[in-house]
LUMPAVO-702912 format. One record per residue (C-alpha): x negated, y negated, z negated; residue in three letters; residue number from 1. Coordinates in pm, whole numbers, always signed. Layout:
     xx     yy     zz marza loba
      X      Y      Z   ALA  NUM
...
//
This chain:
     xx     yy     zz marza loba
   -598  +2808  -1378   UNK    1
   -857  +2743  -1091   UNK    2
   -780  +2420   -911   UNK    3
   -628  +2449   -551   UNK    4
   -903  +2275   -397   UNK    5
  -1167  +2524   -557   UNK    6
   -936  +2793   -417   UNK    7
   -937  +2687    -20   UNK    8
  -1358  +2636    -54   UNK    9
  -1370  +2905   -177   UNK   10
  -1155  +3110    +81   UNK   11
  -1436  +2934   +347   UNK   12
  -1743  +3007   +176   UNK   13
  -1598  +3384   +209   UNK   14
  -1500  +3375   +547   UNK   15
  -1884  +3110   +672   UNK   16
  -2089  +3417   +482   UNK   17
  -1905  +3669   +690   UNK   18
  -1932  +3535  +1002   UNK   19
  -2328  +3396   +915   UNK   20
  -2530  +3710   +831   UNK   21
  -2849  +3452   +798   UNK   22
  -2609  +3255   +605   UNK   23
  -2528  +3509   +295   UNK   24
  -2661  +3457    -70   UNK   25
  -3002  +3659   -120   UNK   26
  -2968  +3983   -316   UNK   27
  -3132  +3803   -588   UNK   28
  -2843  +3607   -685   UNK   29
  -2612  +3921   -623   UNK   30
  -2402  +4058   -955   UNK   31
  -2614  +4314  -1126   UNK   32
  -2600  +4624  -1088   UNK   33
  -2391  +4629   -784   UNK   34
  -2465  +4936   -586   UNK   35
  -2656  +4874   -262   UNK   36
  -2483  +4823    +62   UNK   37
  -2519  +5178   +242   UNK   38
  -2702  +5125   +588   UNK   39
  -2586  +5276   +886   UNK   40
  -2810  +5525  +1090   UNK   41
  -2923  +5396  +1427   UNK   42
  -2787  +5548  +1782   UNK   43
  -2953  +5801  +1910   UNK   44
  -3196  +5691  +2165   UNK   45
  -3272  +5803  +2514   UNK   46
  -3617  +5820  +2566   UNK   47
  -3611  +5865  +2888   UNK   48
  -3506  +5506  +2895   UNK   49
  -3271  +5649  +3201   UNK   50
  -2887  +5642  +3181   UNK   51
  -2870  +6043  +3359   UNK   52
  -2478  +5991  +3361   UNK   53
  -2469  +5656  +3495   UNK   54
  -2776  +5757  +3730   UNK   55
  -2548  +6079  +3873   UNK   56
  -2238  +5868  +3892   UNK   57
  -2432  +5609  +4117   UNK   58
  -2546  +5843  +4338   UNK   59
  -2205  +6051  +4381   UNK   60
  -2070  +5633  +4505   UNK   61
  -2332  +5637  +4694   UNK   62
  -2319  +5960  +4912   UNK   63
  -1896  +5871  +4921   UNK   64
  -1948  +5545  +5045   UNK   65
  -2172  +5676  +5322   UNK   66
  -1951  +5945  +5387   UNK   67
  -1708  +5704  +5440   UNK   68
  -1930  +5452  +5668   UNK   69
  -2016  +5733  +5916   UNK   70
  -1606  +5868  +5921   UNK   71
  -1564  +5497  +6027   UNK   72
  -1820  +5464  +6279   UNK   73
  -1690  +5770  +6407   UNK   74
  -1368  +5668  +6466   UNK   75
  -1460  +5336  +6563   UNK   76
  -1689  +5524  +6873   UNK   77
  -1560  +5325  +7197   UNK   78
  -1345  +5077  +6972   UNK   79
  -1501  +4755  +7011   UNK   80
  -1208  +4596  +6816   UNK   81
  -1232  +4831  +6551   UNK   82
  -1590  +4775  +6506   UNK   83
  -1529  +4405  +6501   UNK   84
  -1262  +4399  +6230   UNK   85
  -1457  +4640  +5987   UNK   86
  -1737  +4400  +6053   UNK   87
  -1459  +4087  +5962   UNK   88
  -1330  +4263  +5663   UNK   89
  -1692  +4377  +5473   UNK   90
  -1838  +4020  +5586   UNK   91
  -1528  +3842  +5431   UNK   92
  -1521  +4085  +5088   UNK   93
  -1900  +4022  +5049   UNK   94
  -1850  +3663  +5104   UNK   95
  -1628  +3664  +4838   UNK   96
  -1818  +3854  +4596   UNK   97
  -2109  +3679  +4670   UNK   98
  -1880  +3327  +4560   UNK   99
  -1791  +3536  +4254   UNK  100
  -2092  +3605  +4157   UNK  101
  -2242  +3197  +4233   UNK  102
  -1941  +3117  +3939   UNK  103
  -2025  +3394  +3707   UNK  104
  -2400  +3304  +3708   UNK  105
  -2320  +2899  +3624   UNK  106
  -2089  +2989  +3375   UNK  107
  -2391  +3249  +3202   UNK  108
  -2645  +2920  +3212   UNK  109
  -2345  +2674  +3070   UNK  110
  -2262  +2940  +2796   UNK  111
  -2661  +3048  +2700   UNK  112
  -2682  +2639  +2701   UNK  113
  -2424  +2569  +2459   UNK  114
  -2505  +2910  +2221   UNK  115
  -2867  +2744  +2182   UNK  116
  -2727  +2409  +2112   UNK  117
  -2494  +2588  +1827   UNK  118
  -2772  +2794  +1724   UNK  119
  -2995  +2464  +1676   UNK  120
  -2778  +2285  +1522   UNK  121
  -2705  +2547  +1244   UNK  122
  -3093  +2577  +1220   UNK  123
  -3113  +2197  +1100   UNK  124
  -2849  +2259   +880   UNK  125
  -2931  +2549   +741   UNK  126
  -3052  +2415   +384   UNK  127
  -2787  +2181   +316   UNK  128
  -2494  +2508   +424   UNK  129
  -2695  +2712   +151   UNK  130
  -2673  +2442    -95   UNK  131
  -2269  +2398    -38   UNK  132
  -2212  +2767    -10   UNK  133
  -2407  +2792   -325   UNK  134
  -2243  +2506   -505   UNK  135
  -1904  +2656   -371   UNK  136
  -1988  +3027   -532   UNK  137
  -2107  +2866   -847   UNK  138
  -1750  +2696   -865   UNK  139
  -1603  +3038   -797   UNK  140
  -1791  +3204  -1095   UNK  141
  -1791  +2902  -1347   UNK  142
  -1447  +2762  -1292   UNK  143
  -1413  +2377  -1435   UNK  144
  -1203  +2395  -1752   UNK  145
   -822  +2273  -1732   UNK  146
   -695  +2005  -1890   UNK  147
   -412  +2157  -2106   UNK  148
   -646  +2350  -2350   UNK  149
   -773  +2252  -2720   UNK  150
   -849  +1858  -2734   UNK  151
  -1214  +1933  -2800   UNK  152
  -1257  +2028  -2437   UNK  153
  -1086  +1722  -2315   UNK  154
  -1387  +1547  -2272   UNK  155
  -1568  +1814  -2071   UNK  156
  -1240  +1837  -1815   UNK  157
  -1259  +1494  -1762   UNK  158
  -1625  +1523  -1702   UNK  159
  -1581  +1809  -1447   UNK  160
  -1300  +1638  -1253   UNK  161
  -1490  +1321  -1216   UNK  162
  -1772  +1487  -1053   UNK  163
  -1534  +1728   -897   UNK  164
  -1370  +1440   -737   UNK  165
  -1702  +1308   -589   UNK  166
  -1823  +1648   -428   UNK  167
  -1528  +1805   -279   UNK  168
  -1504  +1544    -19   UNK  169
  -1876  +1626   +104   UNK  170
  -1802  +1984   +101   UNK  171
  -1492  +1943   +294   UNK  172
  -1684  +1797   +566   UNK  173
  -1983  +2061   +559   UNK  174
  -1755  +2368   +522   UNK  175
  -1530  +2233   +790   UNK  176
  -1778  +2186  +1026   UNK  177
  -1968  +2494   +959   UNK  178
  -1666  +2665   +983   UNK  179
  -1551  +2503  +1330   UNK  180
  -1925  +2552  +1513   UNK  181
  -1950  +2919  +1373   UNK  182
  -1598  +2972  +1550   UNK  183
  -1780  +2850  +1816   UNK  184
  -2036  +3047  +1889   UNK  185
  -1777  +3353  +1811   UNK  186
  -1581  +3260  +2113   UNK  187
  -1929  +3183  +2306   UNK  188
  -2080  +3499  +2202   UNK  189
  -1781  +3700  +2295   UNK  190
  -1720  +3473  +2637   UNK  191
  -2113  +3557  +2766   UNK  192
  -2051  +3897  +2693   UNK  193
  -1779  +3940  +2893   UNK  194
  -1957  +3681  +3165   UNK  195
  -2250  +3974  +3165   UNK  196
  -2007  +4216  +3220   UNK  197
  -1881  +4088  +3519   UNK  198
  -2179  +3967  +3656   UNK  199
  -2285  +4358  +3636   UNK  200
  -2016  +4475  +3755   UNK  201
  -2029  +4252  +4129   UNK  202
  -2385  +4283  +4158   UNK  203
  -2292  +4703  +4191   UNK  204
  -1966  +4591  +4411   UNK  205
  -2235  +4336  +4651   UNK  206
  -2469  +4608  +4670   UNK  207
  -2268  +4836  +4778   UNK  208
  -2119  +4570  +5050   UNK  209
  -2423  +4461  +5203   UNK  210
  -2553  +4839  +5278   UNK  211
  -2232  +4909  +5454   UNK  212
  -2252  +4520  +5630   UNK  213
  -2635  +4630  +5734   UNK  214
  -2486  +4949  +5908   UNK  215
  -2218  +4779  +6072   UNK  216
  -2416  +4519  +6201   UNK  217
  -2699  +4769  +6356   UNK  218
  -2423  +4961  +6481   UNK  219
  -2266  +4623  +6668   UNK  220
  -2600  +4524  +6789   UNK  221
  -2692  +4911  +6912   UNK  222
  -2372  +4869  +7111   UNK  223
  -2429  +4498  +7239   UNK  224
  -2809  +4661  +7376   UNK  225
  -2662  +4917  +7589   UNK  226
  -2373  +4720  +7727   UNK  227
  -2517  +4384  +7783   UNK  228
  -2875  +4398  +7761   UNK  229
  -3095  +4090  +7750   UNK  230
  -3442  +4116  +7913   UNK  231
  -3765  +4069  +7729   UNK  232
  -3849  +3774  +8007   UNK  233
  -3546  +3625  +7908   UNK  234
  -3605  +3594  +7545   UNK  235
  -3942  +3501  +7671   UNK  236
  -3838  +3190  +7871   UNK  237
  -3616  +3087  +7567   UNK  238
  -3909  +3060  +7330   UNK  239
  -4105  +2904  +7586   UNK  240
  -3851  +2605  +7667   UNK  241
  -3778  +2623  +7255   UNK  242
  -4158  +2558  +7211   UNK  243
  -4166  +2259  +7490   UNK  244
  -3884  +2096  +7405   UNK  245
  -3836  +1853  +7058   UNK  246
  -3533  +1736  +7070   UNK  247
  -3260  +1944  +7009   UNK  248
  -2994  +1773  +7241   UNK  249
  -3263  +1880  +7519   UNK  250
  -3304  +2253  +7393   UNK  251
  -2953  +2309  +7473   UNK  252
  -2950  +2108  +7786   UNK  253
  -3292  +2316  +7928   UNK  254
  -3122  +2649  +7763   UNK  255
  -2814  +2637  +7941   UNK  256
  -2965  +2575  +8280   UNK  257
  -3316  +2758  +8299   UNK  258
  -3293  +3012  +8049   UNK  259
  -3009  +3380  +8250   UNK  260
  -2803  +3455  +7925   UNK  261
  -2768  +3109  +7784   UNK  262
  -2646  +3019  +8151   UNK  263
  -2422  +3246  +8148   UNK  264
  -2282  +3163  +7814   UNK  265
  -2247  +2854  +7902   UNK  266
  -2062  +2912  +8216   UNK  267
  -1809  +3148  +8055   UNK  268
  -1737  +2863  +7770   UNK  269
  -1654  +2640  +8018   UNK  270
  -1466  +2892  +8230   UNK  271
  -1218  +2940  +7959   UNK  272
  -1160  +2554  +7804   UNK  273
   -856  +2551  +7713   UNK  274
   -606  +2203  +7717   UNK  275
   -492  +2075  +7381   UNK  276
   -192  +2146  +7325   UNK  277
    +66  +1955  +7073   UNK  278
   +156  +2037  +6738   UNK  279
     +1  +2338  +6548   UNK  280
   -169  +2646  +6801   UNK  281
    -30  +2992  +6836   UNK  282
   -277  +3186  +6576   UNK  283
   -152  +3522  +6655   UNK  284
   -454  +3492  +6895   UNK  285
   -714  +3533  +6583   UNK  286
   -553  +3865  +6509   UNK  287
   -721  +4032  +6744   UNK  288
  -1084  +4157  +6704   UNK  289
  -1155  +4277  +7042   UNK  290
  -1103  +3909  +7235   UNK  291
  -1375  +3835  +7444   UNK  292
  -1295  +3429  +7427   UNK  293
  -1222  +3228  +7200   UNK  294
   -835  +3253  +7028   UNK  295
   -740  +2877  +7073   UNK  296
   -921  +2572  +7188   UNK  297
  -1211  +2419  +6939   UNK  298
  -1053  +2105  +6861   UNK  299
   -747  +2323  +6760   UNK  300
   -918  +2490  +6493   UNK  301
   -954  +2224  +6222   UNK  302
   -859  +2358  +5882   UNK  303
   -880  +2695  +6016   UNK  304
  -1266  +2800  +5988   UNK  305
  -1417  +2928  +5692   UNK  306
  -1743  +2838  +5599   UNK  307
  -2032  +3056  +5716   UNK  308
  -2165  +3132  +5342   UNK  309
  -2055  +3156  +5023   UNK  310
  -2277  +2892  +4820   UNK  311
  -2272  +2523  +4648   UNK  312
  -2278  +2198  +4903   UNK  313
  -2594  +2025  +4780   UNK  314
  -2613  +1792  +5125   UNK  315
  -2244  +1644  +5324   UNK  316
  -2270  +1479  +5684   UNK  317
  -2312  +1085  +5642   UNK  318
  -2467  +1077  +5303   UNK  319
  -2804   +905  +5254   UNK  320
  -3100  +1078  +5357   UNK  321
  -3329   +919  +5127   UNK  322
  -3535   +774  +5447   UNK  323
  -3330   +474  +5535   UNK  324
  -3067   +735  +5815   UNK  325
  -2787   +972  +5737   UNK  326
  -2717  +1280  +5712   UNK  327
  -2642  +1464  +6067   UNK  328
  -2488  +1803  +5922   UNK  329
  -2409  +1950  +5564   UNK  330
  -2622  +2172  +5379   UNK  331
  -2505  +2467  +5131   UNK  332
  -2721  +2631  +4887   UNK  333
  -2696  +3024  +4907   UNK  334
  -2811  +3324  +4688   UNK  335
  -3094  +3534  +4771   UNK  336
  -3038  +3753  +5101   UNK  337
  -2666  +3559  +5145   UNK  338
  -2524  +3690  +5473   UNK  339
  -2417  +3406  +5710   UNK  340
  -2144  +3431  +5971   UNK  341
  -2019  +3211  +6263   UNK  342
  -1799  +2938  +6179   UNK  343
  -1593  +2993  +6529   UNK  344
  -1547  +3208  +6813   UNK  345
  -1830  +3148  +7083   UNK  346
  -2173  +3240  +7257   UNK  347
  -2492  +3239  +7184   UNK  348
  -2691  +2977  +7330   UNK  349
  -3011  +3017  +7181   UNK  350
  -3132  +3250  +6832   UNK  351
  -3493  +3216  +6747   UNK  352
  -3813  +3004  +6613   UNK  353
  -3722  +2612  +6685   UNK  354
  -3986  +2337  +6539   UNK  355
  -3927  +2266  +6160   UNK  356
  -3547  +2423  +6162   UNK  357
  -3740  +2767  +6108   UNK  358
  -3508  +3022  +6242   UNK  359
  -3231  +2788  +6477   UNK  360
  -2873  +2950  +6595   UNK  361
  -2639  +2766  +6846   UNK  362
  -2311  +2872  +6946   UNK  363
  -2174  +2758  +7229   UNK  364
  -1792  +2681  +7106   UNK  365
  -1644  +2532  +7409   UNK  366
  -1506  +2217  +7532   UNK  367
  -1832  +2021  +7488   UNK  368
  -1887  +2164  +7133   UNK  369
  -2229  +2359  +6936   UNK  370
  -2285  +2494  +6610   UNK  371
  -2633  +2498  +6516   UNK  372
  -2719  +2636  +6203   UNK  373
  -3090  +2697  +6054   UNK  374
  -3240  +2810  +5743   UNK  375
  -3153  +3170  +5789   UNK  376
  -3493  +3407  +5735   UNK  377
  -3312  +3669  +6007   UNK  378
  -3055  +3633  +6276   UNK  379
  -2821  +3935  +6395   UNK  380
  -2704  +3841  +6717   UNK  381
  -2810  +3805  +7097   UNK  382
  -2886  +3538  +7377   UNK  383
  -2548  +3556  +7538   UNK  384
  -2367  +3735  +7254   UNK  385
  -1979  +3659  +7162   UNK  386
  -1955  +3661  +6847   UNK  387
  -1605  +3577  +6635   UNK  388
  -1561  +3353  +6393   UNK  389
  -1603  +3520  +6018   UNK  390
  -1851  +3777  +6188   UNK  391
  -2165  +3778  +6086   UNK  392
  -2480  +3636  +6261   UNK  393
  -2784  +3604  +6021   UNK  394
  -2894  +3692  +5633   UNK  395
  -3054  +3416  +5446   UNK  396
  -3416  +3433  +5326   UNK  397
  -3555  +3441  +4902   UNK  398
  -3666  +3127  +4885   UNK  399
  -3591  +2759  +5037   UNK  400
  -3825  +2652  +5349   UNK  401
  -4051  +2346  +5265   UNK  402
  -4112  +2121  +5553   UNK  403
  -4435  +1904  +5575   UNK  404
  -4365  +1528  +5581   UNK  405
  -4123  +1254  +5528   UNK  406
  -3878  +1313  +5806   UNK  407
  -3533  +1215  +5949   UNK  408
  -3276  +1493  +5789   UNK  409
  -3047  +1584  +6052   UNK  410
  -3239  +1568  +6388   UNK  411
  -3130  +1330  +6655   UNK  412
  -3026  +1022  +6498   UNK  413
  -3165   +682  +6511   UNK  414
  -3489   +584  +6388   UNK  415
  -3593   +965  +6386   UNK  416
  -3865  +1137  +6545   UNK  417
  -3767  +1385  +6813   UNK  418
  -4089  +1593  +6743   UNK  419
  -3990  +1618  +6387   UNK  420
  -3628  +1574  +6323   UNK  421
  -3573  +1853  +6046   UNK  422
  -3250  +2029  +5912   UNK  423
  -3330  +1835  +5536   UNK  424
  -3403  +2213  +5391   UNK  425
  -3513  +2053  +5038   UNK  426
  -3635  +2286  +4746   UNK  427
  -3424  +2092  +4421   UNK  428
  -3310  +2395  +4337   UNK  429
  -3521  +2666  +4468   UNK  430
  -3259  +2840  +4613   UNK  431
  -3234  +2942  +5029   UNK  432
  -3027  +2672  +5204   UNK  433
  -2793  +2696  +5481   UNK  434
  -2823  +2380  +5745   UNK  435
  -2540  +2336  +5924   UNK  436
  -2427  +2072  +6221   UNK  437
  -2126  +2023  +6464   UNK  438
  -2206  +1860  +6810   UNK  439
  -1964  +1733  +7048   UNK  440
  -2150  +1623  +7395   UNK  441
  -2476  +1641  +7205   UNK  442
  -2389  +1360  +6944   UNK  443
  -2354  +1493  +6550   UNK  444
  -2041  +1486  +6394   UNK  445
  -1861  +1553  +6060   UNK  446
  -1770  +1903  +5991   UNK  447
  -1543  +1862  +5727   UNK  448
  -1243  +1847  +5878   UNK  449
  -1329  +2203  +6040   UNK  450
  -1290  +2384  +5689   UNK  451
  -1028  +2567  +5573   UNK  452
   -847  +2463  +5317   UNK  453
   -960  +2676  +5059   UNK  454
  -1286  +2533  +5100   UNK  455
  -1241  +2191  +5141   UNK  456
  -1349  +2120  +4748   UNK  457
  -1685  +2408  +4817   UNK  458
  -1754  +2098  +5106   UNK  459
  -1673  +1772  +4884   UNK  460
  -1860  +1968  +4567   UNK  461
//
């Protein structure tokens, strides 16, 4: 009878060569005259290299969703706060997706890491597996005698169990271990697989977002043209002080007093600050789209905003800036073409070209308070525009903006040049990156406590 410890290697060597196809004994060493393994014919193959069902099916979405869009926009004719809220809801699913598809992608690099490092590590070991999956199958077919049986075999049993006894403990080990890192890579394989399926199936779900968030947002700013329209001379003058001015304290000082729209933005935020008032605000205020002011008063809204793109925090407000200062605002690194929207109700200040920022947004938020925000390759919006918060204002760019130099990150604090304070855009990872600072009477201060909850750990990340 075959010992019990032959019996379980045994039972692994079976299971390692099934799961191993590079792992299984050559057909050299196969019985004789065992009948080949029959091959199975390949799928057919397109050779079009085109998916025509897929390709049809795409194209039927499509059309539907753009049915769809222009039954909205229909409906929405003379609806400002309809407008607004389809605007709300496609710039909040897309920002969603678009943090979907940020965790789907770093899972697919954390799972193609750890399949090469399994792969690589059976590669070392490949010899050594096909000498104990050999040694194991040799057992199998040449069984060591038992001890029971005519004396003159005694000598060979106790033979077989003495070097029995000093091998099974180094198989154990190797068939255990091949055994545990070829489960492994099962549930790796099996895991990316699914990851690629996912990642497929947003990219479709994004795509089809961010046509029907282009249309909306052409749509709101065809609208905003023909009911408040802002004079070429006007944008003019705002490039013009942009260009003379280097600090940014100073833009918005100059903006808000020289420049018609920003004046007037300026004057309405003011117009409506509201008092603190104690204990938690009324929200029922941020229900509705078509407000013209802000809902409740700045300061009211911490916890409450939402950050203005879906991304990872590579920079936070206070941290070392490398060059001796801090950190003025927080920094988020975005996907490719990321929409951006504004972090609060308020007006637009100023939306253009600003020194090193590249493309520079303020909002005017009330009560003393600005948003800037720069790194976007395109903003959406309007000197003088209201804009609510969750609606969106810009679309990021391919690439992160390099800035010449060693300068202060975060413009405005001490020891920093005016003329080339810069929003610390960085290239570590290649990626487009979001700058974004809260003011309060032109001095910098920490966003954080501004976030909503649910992305409080997307801030400390």
């Amino acid at each position: 009878m075959m010992p019990r410890s032959v019996l379980i290697f045994l039972t692994l060597a079976a299971a390692l060569v099934a799961a191993a196809p590079w792992l299984r004994v050559p057909a050299a060493v196969a019985q004789p005259g065992a009948p080949a393994p029959a091959v199975p014919l390949p799928p057919p193959v397109n050779r079009s290299g085109i998916d025509t069902d897929a390709l049809r099916a795409d194209v039927k979405g499509s059309e539907e969703a753009q049915r769809q869009l222009r039954e909205d926009l229909e409906a929405a004719k003379g609806d400002r706060g309809r407008l607004n809220q389809m605007l709300l809801d496609t710039a909040a699913r897309t920002r969603a997706v678009e943090q979907q598809l940020i965790d789907v992608e770093g899972r697919i690099v954390q799972l193609d890491r750890s399949a090469a490092d399994l792969n690589t590590s059976l590669g070392k070991r490949r010899g050594v597996l096909a000498q104990v999956l050999a040694a194991l199958l040799r057992m199998g077919r040449e069984p060591p005698p038992a001890i029971l049986m005519r004396p003159d075999d005694a000598l060979d049993a106790v033979r077989s169990a003495i070097l029995l006894g000093a091998l099974l403990p180094e198989l154990r080990v190797e068939a255990e271990t091949l055994a545990s890192d070829l489960s492994e890579l099962s549930r790796v394989r099996t895991e990316l697989a699914a990851a690629r399926d996912r990642l497929t199936t947003l990219r479709a779900d994004l795509d089809d977002d961010s046509r029907r968030l282009a249309a909306l947002v052409g749509e709101r700013q065809k609208r905003q043209a023909e009911e408040h329209p802002v004079a070429s001379s006007d944008k003019a003058q705002a490039e013009s002080v942009a260009k003379a001015t280097g600090d940014v304290h100073d833009l918005v000082t100059r903006l808000e007093n020289e420049v018609a729209p920003s004046a007037r933005a300026a004057d309405a935020a003011q117009a409506v600050t509201r008092p603190q008032e104690a204990g938690r605000p009324d929200l029922a205020a941020l229900k509705d789209p078509a407000r013209l002011t802000p809902a409740i008063a700045f300061p009211q809204a911490k916890g409450l905003l939402p950050l203005p793109v879906a991304g990872v925090t590579v920079r936070t407000f206070g941290a070392a800036d490398g060059v001796g200062g801090s950190e003025k605002g927080m920094t988020i690194a975005t996907r490719a073409g990321a929409p951006v929207s504004a972090p609060a109700d308020g007006w637009v200040v100023y939306a253009g070209p600003f020194r090193s920022y590249g493309q520079l947004l303020i909002i005017n938020a009330g009560g003393g308070y600005h948003i800037l925000m720069a790194g976007m390759e395109r903003i959406t919006v309007d000197l003088g525009q209201f804009v609510l918060a969750g609606e969106p204002v810009g679309v990021m760019g391919g690439l992160s903006r390099t800035v010449g130099g060693t300068v202060q990150r975060g413009p405005g604090g001490s020891g920093a040049s005016a003329q080339n304070g810069s929003p610390s855009p960085g290239t570590a990872t290649g990626q487009p990156q979001l700058y974004v600072e809260f003011r309060k009477d032109g001095s910098s201060i920490d966003p954080t406590p501004w976030w909503a909850a649910t992305d409080i750990q997307k801030v400390r990340g």
